[in-house]
C-alpha positions as CSV (number, residue, x, y, z in Angstrom):
1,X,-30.0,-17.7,2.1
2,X,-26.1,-18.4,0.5
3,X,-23.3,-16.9,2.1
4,X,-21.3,-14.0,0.5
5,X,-17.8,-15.6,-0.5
6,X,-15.0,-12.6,0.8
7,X,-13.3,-12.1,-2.5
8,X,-9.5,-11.5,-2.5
9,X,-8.8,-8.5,-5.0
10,X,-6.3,-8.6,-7.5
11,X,-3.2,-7.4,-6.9
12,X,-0.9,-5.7,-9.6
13,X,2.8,-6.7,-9.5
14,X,3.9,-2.7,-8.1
15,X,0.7,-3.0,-5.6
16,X,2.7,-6.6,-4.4
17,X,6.0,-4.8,-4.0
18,X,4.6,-1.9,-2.2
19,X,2.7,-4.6,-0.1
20,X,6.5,-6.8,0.8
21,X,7.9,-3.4,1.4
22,X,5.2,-2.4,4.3
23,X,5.6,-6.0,5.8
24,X,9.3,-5.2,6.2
25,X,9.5,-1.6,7.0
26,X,6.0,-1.7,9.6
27,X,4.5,2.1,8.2
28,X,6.0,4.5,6.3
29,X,5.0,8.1,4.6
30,X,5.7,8.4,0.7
31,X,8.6,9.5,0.8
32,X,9.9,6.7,3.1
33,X,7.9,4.5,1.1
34,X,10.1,5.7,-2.2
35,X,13.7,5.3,-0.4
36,X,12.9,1.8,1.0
37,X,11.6,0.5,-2.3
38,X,14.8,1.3,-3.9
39,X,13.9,1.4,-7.2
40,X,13.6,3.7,-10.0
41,X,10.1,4.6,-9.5
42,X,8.3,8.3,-9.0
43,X,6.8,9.5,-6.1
44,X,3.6,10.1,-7.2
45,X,3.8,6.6,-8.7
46,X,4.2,5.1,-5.1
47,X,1.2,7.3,-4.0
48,X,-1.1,6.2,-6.7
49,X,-0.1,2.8,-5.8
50,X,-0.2,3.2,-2.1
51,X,-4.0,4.8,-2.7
52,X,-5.2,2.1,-4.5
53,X,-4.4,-0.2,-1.8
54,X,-6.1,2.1,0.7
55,X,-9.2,1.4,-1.4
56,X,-8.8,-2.5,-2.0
57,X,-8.5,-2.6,2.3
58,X,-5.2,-4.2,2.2
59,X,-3.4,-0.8,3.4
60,X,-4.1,1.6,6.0
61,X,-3.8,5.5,6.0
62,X,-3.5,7.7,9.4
63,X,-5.0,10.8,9.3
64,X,-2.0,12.5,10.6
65,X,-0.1,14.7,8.1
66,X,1.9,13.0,6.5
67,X,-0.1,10.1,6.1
68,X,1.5,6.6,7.3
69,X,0.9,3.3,5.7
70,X,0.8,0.3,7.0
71,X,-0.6,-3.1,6.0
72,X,-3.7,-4.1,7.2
């Protein structure tokens, strides 16, 4: 029987920012993930982004409302 090969999954250029930002800042909401960006991005934008890293298992959500992120 082969072995399954863990693929690494593709990572947009807004999904790697989002991902340097958690590094530095250690878990944030939304909102504090917006601020510390510093860019001229949306909110929902960041969320969207910060979702489809929850999905690709790189990021990780609480349950607590709000939601923190942090990198896996």
């Amino acid at each position: 029987m082969a072995k399954r090969r863990k693929t690494i999954p593709r990572l947009a250029e807004g999904e790697l920012e989002i991902l340097q930002m958690l590094w530095r800042e250690n878990g944030v909401t939304i909102l504090e993930a917006q601020k510390a960006l510093d860019l001229p991005i949306g909110y929902t934008t960041v969320q969207t982004r910060l979702n489809r890293l929850v999905k690709k298992g790189i990021v990780k959500k609480t349950s607590a409302r709000p939601g923190r992120y942090t990198a896996s």
